[in-house]
PDB file with SEQRES, HELIX, SHEET and CRYST1 records, atoms N, CA, C and O in Angstrom:
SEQRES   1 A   86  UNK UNK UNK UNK UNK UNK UNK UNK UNK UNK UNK UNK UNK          
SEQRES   2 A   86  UNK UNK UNK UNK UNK UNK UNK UNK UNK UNK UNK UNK UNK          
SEQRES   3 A   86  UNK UNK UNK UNK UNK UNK UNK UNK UNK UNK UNK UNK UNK          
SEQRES   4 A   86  UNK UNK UNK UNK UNK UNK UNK UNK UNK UNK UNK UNK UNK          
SEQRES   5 A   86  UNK UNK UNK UNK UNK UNK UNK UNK UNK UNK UNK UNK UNK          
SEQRES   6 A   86  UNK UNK UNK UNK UNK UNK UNK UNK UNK UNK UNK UNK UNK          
SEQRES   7 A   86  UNK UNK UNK UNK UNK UNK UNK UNK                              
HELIX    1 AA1 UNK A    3  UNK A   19  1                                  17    
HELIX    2 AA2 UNK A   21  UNK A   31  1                                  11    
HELIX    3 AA3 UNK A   35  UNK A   51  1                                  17    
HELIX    4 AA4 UNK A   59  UNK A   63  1                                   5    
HELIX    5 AA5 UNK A   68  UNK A   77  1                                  10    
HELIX    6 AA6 UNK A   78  UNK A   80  5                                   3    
CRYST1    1.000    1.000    1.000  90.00  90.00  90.00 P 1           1          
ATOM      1  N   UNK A   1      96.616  87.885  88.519  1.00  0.00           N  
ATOM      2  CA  UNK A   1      95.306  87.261  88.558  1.00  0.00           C  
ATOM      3  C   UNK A   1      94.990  86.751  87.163  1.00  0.00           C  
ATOM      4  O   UNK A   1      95.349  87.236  86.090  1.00  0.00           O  
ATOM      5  N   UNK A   2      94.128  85.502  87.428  1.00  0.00           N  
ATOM      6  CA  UNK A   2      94.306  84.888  85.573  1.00  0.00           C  
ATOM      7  C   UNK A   2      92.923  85.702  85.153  1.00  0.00           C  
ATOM      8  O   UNK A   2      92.276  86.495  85.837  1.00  0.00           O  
ATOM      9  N   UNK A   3      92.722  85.312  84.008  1.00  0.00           N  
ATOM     10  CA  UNK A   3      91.514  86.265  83.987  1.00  0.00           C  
ATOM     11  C   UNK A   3      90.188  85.294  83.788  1.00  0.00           C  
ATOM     12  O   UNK A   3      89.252  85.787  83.160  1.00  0.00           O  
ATOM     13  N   UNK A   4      90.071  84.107  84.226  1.00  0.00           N  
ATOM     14  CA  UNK A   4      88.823  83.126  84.645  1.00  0.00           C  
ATOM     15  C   UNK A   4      88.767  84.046  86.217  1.00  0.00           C  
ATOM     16  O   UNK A   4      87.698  84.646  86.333  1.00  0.00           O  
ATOM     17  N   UNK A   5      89.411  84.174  87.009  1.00  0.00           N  
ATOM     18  CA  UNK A   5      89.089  84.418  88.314  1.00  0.00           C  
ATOM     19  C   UNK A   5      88.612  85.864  88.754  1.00  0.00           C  
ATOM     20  O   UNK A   5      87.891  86.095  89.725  1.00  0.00           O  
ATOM     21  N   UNK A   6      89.281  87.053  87.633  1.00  0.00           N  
ATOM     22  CA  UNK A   6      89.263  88.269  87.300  1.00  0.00           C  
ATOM     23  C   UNK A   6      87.477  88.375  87.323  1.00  0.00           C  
ATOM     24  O   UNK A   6      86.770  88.999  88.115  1.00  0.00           O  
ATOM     25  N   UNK A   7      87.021  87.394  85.975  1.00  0.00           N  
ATOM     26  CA  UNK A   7      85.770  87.575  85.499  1.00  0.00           C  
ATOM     27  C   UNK A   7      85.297  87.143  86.756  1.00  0.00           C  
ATOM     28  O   UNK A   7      84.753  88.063  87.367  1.00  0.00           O  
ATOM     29  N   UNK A   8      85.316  85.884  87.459  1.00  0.00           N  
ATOM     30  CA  UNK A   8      84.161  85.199  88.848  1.00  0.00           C  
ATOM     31  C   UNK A   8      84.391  86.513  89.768  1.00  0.00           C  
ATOM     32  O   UNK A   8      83.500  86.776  90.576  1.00  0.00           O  
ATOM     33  N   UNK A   9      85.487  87.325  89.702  1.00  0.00           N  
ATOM     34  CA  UNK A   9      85.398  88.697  91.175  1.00  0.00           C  
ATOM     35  C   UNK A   9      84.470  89.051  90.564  1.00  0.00           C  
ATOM     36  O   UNK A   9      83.408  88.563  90.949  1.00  0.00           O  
ATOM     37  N   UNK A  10      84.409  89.847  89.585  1.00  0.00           N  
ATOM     38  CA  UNK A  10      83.637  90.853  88.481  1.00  0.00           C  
ATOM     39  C   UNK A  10      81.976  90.447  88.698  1.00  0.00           C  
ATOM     40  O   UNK A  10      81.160  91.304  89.040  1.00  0.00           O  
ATOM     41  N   UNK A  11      81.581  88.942  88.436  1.00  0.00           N  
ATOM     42  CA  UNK A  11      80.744  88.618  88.727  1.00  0.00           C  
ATOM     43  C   UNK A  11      79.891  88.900  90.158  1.00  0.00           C  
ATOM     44  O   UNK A  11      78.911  89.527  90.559  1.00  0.00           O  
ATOM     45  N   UNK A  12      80.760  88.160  90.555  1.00  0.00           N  
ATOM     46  CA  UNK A  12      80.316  88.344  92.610  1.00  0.00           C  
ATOM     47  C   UNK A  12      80.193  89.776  92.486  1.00  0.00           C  
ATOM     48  O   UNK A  12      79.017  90.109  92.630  1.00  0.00           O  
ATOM     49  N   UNK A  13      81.221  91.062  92.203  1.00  0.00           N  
ATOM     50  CA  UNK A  13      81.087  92.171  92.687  1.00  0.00           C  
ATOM     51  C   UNK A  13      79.992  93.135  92.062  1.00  0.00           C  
ATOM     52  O   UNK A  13      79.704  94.282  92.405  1.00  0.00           O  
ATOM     53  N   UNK A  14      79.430  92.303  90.987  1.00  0.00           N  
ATOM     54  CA  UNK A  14      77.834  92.571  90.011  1.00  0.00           C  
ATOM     55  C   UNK A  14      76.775  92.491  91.246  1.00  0.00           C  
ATOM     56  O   UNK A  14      76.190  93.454  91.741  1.00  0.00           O  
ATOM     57  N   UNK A  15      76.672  91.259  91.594  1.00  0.00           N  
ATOM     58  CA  UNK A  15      75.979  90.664  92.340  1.00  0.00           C  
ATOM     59  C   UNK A  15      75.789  91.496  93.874  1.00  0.00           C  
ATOM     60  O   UNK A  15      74.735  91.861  94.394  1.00  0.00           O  
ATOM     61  N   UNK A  16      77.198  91.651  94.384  1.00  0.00           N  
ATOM     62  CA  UNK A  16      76.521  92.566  95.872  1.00  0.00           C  
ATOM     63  C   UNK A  16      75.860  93.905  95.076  1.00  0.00           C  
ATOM     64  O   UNK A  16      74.699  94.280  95.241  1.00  0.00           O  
ATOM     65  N   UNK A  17      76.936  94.605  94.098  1.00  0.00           N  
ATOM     66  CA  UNK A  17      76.192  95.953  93.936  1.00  0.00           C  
ATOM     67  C   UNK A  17      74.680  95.754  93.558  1.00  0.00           C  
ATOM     68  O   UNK A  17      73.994  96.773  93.636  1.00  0.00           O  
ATOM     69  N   UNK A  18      74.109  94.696  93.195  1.00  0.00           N  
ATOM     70  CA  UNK A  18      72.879  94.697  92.435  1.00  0.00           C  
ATOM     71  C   UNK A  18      71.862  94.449  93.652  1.00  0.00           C  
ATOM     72  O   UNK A  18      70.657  94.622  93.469  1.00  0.00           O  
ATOM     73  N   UNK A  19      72.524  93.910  95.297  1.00  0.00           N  
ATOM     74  CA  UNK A  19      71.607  93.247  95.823  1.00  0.00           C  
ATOM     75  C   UNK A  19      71.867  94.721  97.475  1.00  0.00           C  
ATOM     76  O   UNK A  19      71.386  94.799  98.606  1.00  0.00           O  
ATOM     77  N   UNK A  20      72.861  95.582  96.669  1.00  0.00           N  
ATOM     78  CA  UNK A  20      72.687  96.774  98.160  1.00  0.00           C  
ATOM     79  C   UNK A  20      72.507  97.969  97.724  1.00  0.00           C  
ATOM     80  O   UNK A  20      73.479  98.665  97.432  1.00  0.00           O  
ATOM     81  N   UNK A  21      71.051  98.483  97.586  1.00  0.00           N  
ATOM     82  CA  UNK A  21      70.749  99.994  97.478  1.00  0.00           C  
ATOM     83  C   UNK A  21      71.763 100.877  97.318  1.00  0.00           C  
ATOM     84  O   UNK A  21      72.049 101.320  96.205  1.00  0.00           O  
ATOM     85  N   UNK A  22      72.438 101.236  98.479  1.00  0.00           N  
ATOM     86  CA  UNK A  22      73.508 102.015  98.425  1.00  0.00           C  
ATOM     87  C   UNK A  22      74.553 102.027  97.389  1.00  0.00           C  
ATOM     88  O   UNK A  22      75.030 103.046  96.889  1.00  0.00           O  
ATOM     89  N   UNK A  23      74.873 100.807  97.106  1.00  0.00           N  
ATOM     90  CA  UNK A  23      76.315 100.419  96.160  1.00  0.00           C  
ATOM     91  C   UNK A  23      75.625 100.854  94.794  1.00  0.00           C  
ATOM     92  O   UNK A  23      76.108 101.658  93.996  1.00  0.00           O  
ATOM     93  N   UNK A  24      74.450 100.206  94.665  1.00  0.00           N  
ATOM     94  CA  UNK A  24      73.334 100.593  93.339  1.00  0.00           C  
ATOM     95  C   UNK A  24      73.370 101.949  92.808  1.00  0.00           C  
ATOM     96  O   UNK A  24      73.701 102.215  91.653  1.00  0.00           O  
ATOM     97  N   UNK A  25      72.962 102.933  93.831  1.00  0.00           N  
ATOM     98  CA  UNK A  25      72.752 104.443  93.877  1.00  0.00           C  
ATOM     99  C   UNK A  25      74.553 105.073  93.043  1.00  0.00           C  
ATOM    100  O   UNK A  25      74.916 105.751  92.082  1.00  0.00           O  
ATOM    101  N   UNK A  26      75.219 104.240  94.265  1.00  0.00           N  
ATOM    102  CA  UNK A  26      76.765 105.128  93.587  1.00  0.00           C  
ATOM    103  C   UNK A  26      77.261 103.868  92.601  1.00  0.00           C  
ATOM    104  O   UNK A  26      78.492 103.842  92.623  1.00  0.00           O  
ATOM    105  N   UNK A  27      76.904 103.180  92.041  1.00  0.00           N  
ATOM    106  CA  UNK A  27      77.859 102.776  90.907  1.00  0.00           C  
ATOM    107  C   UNK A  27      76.797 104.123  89.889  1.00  0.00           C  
ATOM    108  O   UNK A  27      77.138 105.135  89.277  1.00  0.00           O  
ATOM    109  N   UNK A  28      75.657 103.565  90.098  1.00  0.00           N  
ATOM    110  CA  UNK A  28      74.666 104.572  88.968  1.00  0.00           C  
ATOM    111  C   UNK A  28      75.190 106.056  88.770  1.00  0.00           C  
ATOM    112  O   UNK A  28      75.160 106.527  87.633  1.00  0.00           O  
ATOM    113  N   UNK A  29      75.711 106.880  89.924  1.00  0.00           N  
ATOM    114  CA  UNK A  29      76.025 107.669  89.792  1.00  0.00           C  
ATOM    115  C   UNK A  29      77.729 107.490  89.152  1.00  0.00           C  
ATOM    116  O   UNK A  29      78.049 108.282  88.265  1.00  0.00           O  
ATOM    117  N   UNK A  30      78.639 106.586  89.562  1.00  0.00           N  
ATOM    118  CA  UNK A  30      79.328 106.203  88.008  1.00  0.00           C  
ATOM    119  C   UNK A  30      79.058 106.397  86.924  1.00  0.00           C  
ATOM    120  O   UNK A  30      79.703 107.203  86.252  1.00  0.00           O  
ATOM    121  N   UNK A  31      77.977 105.685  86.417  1.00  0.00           N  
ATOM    122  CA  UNK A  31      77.778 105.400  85.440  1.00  0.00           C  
ATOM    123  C   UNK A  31      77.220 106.567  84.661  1.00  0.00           C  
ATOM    124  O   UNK A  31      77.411 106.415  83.454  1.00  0.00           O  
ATOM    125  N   UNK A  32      76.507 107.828  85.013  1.00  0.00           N  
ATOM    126  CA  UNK A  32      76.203 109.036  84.623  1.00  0.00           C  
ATOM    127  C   UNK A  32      77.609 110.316  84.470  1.00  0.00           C  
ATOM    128  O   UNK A  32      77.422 111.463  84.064  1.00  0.00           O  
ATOM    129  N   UNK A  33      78.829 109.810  84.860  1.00  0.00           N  
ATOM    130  CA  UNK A  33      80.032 110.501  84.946  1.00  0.00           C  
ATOM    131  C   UNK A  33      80.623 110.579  83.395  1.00  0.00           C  
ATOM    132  O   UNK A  33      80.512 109.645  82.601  1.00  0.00           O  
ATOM    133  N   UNK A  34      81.158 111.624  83.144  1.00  0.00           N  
ATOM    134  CA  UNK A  34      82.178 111.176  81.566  1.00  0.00           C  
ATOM    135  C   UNK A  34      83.069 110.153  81.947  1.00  0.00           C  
ATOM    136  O   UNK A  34      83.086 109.853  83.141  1.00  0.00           O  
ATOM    137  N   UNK A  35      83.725 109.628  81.257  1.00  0.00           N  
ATOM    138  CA  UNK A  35      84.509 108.322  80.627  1.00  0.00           C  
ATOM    139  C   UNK A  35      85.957 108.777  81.726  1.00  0.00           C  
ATOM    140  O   UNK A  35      86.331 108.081  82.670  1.00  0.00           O  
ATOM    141  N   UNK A  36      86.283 109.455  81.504  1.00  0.00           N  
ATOM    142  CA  UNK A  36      87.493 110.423  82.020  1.00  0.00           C  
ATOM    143  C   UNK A  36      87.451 110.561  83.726  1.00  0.00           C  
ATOM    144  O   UNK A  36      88.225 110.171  84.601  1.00  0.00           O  
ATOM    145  N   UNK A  37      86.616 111.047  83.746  1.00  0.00           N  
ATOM    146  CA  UNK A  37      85.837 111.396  85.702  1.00  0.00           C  
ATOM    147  C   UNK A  37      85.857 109.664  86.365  1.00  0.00           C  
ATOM    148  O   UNK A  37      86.567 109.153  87.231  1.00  0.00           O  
ATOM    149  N   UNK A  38      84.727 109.096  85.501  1.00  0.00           N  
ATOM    150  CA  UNK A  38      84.683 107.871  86.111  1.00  0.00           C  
ATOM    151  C   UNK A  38      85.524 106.961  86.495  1.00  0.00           C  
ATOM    152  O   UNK A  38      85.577 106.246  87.496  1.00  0.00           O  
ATOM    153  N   UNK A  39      86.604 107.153  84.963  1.00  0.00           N  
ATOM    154  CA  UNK A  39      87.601 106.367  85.254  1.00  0.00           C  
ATOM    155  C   UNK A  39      88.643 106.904  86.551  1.00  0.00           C  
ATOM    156  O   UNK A  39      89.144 106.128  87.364  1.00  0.00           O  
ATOM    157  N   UNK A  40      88.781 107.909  86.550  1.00  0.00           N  
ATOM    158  CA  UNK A  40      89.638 108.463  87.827  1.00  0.00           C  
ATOM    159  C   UNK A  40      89.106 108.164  89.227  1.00  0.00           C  
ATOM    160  O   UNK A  40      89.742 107.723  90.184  1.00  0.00           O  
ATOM    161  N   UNK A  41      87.520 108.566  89.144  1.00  0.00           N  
ATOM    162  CA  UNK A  41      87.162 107.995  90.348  1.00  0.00           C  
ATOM    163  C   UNK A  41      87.397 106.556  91.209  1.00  0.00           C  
ATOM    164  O   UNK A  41      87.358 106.268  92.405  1.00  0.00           O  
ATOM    165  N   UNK A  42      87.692 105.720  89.813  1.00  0.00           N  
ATOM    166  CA  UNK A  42      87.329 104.126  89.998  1.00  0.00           C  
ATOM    167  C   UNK A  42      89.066 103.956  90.652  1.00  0.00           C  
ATOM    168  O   UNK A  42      89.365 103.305  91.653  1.00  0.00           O  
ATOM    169  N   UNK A  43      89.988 104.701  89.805  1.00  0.00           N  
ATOM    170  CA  UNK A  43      91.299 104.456  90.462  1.00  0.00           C  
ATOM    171  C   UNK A  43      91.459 104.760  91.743  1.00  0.00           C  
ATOM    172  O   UNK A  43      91.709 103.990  92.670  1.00  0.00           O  
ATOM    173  N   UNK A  44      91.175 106.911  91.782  1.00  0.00           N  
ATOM    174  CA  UNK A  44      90.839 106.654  93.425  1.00  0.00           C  
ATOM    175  C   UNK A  44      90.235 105.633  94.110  1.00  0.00           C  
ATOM    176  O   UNK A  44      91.046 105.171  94.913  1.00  0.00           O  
ATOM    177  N   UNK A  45      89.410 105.194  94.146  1.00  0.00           N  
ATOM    178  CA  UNK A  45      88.514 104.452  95.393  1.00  0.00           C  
ATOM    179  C   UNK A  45      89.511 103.114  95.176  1.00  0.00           C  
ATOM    180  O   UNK A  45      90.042 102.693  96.203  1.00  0.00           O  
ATOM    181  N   UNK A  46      89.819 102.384  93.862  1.00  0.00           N  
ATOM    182  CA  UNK A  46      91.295 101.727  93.990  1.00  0.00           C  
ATOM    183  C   UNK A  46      91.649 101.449  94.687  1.00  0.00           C  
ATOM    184  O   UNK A  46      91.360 100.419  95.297  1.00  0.00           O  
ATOM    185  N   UNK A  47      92.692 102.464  95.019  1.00  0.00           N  
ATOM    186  CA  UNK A  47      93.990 103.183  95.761  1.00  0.00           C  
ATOM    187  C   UNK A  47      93.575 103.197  97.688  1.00  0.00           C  
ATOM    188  O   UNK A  47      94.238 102.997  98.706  1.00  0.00           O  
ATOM    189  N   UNK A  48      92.076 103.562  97.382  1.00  0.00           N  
ATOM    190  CA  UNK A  48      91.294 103.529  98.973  1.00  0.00           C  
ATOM    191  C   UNK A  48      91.324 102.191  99.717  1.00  0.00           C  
ATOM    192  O   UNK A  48      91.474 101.857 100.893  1.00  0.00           O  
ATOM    193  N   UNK A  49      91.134 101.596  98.618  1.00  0.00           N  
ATOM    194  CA  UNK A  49      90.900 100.367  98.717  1.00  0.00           C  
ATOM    195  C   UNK A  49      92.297  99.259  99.543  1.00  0.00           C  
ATOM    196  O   UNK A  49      92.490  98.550 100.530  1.00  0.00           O  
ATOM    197  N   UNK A  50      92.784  99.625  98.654  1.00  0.00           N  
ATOM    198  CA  UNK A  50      94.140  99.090  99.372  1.00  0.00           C  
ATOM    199  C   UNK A  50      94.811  99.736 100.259  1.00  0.00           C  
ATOM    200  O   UNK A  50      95.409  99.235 101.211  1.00  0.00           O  
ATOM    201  N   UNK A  51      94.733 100.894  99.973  1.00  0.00           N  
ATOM    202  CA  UNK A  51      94.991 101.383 101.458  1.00  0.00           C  
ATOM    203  C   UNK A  51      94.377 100.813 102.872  1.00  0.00           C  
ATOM    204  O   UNK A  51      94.962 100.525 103.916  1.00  0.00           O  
ATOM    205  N   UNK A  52      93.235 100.767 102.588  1.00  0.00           N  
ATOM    206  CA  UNK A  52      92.639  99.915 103.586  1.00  0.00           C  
ATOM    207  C   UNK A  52      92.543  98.648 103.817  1.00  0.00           C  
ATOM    208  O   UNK A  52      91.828  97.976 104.560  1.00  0.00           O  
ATOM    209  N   UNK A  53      93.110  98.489 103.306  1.00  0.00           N  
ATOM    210  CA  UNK A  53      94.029  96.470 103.514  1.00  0.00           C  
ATOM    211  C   UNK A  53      92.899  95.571 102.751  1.00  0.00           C  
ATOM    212  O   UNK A  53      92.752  94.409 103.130  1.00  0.00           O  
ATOM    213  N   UNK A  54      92.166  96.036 101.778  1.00  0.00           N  
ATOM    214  CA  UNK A  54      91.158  95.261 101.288  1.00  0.00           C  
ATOM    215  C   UNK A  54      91.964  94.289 100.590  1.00  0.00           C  
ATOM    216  O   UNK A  54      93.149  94.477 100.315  1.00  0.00           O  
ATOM    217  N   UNK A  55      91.125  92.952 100.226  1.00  0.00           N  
ATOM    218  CA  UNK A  55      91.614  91.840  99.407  1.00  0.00           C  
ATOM    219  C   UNK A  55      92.526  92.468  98.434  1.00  0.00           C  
ATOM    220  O   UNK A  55      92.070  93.598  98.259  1.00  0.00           O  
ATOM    221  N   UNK A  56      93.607  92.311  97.694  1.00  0.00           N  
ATOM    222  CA  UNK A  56      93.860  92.442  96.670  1.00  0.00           C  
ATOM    223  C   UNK A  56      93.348  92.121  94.877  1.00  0.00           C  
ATOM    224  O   UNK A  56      93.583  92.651  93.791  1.00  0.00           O  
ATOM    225  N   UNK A  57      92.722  91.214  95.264  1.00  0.00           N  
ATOM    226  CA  UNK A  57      92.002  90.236  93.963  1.00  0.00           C  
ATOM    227  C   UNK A  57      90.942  91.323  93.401  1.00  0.00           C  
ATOM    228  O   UNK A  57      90.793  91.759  92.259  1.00  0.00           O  
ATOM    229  N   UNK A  58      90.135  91.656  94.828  1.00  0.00           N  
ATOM    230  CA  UNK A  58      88.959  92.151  94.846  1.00  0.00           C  
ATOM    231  C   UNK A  58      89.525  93.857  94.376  1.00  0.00           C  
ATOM    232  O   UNK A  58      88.703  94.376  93.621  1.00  0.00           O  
ATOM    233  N   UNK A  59      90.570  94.642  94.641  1.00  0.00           N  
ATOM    234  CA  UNK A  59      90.923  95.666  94.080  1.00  0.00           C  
ATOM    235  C   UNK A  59      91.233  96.019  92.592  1.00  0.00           C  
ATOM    236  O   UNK A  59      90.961  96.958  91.844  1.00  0.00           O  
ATOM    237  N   UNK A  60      91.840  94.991  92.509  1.00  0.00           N  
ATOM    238  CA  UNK A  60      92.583  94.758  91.021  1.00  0.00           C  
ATOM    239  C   UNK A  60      91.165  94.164  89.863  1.00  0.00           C  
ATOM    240  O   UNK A  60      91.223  94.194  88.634  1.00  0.00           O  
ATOM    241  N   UNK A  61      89.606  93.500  90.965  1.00  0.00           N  
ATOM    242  CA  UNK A  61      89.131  93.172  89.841  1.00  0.00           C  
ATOM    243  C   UNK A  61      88.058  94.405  89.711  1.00  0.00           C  
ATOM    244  O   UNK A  61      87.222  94.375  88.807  1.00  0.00           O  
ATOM    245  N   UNK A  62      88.115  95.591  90.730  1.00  0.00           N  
ATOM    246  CA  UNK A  62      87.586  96.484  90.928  1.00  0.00           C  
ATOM    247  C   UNK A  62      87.979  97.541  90.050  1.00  0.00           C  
ATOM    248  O   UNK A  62      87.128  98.278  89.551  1.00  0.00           O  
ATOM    249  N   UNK A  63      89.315  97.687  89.799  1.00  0.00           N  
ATOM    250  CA  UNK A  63      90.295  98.733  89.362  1.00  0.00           C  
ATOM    251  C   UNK A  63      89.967  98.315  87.382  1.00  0.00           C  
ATOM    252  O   UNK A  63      89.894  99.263  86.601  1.00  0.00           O  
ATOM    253  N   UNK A  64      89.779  96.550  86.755  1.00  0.00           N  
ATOM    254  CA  UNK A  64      88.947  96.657  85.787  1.00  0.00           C  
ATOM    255  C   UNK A  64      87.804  97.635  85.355  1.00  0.00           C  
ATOM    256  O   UNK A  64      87.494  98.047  84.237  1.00  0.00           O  
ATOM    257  N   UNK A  65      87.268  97.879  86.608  1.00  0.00           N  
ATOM    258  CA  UNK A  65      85.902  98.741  85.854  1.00  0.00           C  
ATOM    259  C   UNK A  65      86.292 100.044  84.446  1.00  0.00           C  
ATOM    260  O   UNK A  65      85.951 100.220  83.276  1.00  0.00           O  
ATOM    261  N   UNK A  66      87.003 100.575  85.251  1.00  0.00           N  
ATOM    262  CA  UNK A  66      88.182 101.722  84.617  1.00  0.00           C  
ATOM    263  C   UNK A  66      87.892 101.813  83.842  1.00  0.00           C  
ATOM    264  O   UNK A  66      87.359 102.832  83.402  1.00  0.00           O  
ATOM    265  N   UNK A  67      88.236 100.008  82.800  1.00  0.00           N  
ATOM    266  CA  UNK A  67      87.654 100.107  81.331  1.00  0.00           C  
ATOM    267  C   UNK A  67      86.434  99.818  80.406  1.00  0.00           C  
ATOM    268  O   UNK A  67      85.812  98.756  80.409  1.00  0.00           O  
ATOM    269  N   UNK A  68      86.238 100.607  79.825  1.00  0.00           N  
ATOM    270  CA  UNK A  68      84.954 101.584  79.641  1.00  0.00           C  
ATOM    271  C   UNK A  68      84.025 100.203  79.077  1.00  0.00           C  
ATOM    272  O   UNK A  68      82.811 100.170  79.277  1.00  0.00           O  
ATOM    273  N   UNK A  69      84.822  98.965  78.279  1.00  0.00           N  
ATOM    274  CA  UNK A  69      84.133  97.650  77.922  1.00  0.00           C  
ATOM    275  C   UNK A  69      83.880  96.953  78.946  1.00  0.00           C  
ATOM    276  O   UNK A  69      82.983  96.130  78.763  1.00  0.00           O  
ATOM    277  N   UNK A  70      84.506  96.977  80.347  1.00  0.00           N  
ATOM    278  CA  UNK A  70      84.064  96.345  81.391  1.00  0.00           C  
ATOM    279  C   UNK A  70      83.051  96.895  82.048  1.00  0.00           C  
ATOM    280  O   UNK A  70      82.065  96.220  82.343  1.00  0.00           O  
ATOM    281  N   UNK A  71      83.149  98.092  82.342  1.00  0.00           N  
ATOM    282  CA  UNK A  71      82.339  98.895  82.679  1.00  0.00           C  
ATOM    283  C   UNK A  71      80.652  98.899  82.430  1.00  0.00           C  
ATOM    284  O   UNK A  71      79.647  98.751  83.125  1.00  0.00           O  
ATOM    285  N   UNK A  72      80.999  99.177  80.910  1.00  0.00           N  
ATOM    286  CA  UNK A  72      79.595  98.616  80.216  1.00  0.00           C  
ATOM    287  C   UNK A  72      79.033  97.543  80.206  1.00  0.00           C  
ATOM    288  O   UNK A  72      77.804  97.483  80.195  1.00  0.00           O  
ATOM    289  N   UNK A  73      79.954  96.255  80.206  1.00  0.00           N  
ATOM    290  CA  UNK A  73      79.374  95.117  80.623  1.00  0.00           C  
ATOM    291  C   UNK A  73      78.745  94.698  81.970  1.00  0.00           C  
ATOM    292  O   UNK A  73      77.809  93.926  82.182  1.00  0.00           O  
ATOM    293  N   UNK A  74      79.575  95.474  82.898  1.00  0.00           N  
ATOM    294  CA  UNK A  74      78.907  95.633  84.027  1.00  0.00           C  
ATOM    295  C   UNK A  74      77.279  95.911  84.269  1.00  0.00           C  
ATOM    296  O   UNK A  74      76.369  95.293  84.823  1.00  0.00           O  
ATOM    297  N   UNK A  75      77.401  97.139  83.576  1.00  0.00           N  
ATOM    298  CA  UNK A  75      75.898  98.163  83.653  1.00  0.00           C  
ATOM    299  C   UNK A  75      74.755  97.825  82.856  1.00  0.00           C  
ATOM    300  O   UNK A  75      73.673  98.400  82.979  1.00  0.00           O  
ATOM    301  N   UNK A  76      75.121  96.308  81.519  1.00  0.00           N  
ATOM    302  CA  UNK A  76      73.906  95.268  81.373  1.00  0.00           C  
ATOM    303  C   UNK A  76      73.582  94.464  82.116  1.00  0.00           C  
ATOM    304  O   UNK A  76      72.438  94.019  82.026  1.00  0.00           O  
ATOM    305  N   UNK A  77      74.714  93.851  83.396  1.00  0.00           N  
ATOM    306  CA  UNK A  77      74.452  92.890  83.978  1.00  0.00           C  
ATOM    307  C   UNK A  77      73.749  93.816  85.417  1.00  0.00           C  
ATOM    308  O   UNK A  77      72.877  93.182  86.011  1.00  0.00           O  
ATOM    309  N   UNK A  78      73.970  94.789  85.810  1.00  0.00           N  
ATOM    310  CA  UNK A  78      73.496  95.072  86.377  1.00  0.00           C  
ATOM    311  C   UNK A  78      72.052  95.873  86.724  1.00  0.00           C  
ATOM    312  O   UNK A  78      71.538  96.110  87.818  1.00  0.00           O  
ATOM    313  N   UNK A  79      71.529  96.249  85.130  1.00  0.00           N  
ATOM    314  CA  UNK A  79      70.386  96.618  85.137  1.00  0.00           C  
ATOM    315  C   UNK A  79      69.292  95.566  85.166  1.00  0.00           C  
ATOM    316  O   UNK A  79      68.287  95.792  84.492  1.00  0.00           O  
ATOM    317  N   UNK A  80      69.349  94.730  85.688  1.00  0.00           N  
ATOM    318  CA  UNK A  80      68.165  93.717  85.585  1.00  0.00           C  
ATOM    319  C   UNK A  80      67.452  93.766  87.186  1.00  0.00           C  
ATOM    320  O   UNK A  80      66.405  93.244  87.566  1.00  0.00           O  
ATOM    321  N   UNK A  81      68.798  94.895  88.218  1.00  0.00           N  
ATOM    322  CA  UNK A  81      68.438  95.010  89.632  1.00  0.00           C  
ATOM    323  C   UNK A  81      68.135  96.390  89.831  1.00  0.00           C  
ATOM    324  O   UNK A  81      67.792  96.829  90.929  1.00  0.00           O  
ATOM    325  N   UNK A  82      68.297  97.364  88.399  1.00  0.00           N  
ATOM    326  CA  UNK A  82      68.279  98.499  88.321  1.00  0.00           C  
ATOM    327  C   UNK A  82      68.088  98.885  87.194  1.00  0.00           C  
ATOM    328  O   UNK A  82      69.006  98.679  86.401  1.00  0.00           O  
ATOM    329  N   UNK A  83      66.844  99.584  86.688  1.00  0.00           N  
ATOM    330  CA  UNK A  83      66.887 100.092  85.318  1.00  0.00           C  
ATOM    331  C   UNK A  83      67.008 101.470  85.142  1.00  0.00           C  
ATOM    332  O   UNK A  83      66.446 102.043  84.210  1.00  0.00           O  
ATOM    333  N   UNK A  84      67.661 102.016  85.921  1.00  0.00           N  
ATOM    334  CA  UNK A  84      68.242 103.746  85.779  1.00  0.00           C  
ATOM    335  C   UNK A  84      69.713 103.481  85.760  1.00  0.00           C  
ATOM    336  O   UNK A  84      70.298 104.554  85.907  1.00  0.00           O  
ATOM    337  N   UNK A  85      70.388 102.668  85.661  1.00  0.00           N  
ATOM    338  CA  UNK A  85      71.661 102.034  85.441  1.00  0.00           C  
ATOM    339  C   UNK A  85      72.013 102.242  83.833  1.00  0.00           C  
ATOM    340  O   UNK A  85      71.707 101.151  83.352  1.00  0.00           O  
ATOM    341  N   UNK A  86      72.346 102.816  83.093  1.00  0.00           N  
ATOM    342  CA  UNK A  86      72.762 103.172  81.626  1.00  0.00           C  
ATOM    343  C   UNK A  86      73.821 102.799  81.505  1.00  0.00           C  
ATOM    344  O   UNK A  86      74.409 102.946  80.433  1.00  0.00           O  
TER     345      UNK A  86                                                      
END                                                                             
């Protein structure tokens, strides 16, 4: 995946979590995890992910979060739909 298309998943996948309660609640609860936890979690659900025949694009731009600069970039773009999001 190049990484113009990496960033537009990343984007879109800002965007549902910011616009579905549910996804909101558990990234947040991500985002309150140590660095270590979170990141493991993010691989599991990964791994779920494809297991379950999900897009690939959408796994791999999922499996980014992992790192802790994406991550964080995430959790500015996403507090503007959530401000208990840190």
């Amino acid at each position: 995946m190049d990484p113009d298309s990496a960033l537009d998943n990343l984007t879109r996948m800002a965007q549902v979590i910011g616009r579905d309660p549910q996804l909101r609640h558990w990234f947040s609860a991500l985002a309150q995890m140590p660095a270590v936890e979170r990141r493991n979690e993010i691989y599991s659900a990964s791994e779920r992910m494809r297991s379950e025949g999900k897009d690939e694009d959408l796994v791999v731009s999922f499996r980014l979060l992992a790192d802790t600069r994406v991550f964080d970039a995430a959790c500015l773009a996403l507090q503007k739909y959530d401000k208990t999001i840190t």
